[in-house]
C-alpha positions in Angstrom: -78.0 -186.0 115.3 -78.5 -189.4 114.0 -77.1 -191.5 111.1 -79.0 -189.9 108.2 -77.7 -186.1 109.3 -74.0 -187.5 109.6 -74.6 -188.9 106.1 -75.4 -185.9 104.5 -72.7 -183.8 106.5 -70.2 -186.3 105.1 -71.5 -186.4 101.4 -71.2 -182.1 101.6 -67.6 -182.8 102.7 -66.6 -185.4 100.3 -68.5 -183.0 97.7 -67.2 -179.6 98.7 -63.3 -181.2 99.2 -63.9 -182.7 95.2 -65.1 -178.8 94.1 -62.0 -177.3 95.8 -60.1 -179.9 94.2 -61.2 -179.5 90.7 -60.5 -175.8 90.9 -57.2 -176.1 92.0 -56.5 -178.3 89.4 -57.9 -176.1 86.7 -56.2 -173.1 88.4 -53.1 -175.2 88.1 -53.8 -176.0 84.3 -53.6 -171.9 83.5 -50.9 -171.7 85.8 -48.9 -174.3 83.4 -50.1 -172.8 80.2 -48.7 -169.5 81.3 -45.4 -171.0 82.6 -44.7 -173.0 78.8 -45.4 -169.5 77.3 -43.0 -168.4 80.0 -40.3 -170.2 78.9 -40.4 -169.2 74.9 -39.7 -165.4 76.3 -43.3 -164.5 75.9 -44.0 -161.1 77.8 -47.6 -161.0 78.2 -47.9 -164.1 79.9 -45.0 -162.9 82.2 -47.4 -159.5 83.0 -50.2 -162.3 83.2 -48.6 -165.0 85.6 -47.4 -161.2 87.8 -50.9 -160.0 87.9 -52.1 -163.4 89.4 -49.3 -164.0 91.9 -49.1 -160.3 92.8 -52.0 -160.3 95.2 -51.2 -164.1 96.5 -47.2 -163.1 97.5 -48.4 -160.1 99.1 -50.5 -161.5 101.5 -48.0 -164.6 102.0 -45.0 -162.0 102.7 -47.0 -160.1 104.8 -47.6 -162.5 107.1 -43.8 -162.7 107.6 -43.0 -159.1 107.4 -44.7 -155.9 107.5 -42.2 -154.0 106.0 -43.6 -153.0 102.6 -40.6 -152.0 100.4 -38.7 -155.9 101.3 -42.2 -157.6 100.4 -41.8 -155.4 96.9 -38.3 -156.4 96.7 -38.8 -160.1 97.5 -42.0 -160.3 94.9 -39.8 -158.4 92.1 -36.8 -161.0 92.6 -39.0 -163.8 92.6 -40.5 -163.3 89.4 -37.7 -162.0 87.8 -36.8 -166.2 88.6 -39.7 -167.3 87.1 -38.9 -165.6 84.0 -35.5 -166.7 83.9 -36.0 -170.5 85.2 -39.5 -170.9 84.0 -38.1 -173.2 80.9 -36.4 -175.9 83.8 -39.5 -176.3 85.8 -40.8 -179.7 85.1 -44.2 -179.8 86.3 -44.0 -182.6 89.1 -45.3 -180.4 91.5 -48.0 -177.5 91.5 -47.1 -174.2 90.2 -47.8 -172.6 93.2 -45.4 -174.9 94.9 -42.7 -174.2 92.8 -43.8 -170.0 93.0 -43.8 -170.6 96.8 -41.0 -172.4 97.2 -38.8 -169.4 95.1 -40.3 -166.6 97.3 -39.6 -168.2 100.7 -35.9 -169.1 99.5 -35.7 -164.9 98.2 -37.5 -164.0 101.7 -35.2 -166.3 103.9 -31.8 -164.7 102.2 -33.4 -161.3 102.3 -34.8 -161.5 105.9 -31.1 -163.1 107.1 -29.3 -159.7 105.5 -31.9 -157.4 107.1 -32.5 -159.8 110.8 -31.3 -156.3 112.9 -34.2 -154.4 110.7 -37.1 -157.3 111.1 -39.1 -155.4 112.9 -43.0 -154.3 112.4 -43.6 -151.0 110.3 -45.7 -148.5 111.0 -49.0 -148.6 111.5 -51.6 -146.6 109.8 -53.4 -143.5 112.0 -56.3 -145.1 112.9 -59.1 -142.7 113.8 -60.4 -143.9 117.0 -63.8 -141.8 117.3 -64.8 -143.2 113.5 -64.4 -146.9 114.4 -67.0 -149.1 116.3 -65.6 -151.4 119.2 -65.5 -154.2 117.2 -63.4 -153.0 114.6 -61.2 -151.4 117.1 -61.1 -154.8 118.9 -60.4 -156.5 115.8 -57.8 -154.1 115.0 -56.0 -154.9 118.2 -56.4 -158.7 118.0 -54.5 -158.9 114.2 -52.2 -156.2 115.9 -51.4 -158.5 119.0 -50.6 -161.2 116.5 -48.8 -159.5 113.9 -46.1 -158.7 117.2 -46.4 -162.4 118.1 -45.9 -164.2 114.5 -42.8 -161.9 114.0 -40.9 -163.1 117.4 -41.2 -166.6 116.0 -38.1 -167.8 113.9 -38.2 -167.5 110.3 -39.1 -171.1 109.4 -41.6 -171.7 111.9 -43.6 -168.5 111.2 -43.1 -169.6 107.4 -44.9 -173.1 108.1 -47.7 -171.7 110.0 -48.6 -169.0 107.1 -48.2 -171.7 104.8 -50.2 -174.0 105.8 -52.9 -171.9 108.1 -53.4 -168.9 105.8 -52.2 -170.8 102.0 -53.7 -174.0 102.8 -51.2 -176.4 102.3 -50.6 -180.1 103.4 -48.0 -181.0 105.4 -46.6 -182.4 102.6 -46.8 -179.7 100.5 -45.0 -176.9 103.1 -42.0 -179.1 103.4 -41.9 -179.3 99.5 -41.3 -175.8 99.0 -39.6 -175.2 102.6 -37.2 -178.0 101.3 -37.6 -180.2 104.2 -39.3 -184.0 105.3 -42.8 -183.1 106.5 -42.0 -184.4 110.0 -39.4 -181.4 110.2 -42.6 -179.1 109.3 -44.5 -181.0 112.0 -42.1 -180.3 114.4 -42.1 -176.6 113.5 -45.3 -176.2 113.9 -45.6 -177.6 117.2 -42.6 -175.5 118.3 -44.5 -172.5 116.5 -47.8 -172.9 118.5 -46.3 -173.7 121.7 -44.4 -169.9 121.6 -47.3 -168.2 120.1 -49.0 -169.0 123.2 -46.5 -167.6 125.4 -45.6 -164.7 123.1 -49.6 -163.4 122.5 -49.9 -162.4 126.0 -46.8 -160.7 126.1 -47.7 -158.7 122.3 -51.0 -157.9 124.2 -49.1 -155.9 126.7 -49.5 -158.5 129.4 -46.1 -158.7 130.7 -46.0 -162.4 132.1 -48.2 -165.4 130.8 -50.4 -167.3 132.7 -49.5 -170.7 133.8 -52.5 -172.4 131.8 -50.8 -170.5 128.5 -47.8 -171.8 129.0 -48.7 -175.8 129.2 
């Protein structure tokens, strides 16, 4: 690859990184709009603001538990606090920060009452003979690491979904985990570290291999 190809792959980054900026920052803008309407008691921009976080919470909480009826309990209490705080938010940070931030503090106090319960829920019948081996492969691989995200501790699992499956900085996961980002650094080095001890084990592989756990 020579000079001219590196200088177009880095003008597509710098372009592509700007375009995902700008749509976060308009994303943001809506988000803000909705959270001043918010504040003056108005109920259609509270159905609004739950209709666009509904489908972003789930998947967050899901990554944390697979019991359905806490991830409705946890999404219900959280924005039940948007409505009722939404007029002391004061925009130094992103809305989804702050949205974040109020769902991991509901999950943490709700997964700390139920800690004897955290346990996967079951699975869907899954009708062998229909599936190709792919899918079936693929169902087993998300499987294997569902089991092995939920032996982590709650914090670390929290920083890798955060900032693996949400996207954000380093910065931005100790923000709404409340910590420096060098505690979320050390998380998720802790966090990797076990998932590659624990992922053999989930895959029914009862000891790890030495190279796994370096």
């Amino acid at each position: 690859m020579n000079s001219d190809d590196n200088a177009s792959i880095h003008h597509n980054d710098v372009r592509g990184g700007l375009a995902r900026w700008q749509l976060a920052e308009a994303a943001d803008a809506t988000e803000r709009a909705l959270v001043t309407r918010i504040a003056n008691n108005d109920h259609l921009a509270m159905s609004r603001f739950a209709l666009l976080y509904g489908a972003r919470l789930t998947r967050f909480l899901r990554h944390l538990t697979w019991r359905r009826e806490l991830v409705g309990e946890i999404i219900n209490d959280t924005m039940l606090i948007v409505w009722q705080k939404a007029g002391c938010f004061r925009f130094e940070s992103r809305v989804s920060s702050w949205v974040i931030g109020i769902a991991y503090r509901r999950a943490m106090r709700t997964f700390r009452v139920e800690s004897r319960l955290r346990v996967a829920g079951p699975q869907p019948a899954v009708d062998e003979g229909s599936q190709s081996v792919d899918a079936q492969e693929q169902f087993e691989i998300t499987e294997w690491l569902g089991r092995a995200l939920l032996k982590l501790p709650f914090e670390q699992r929290t920083a890798l979904e955060l900032m693996y499956h949400a996207g954000y900085s380093c910065e931005e996961v100790g923000e709404i985990m409340g910590c420096p980002a060098s505690t979320v650094k050390t998380r998720m080095f802790h966090a990797r570290r076990k998932l590659r001890r624990a992922l053999p084990v989930a895959a029914g592989v009862k000891e790890s291999t030495p190279e796994l756990d370096r």
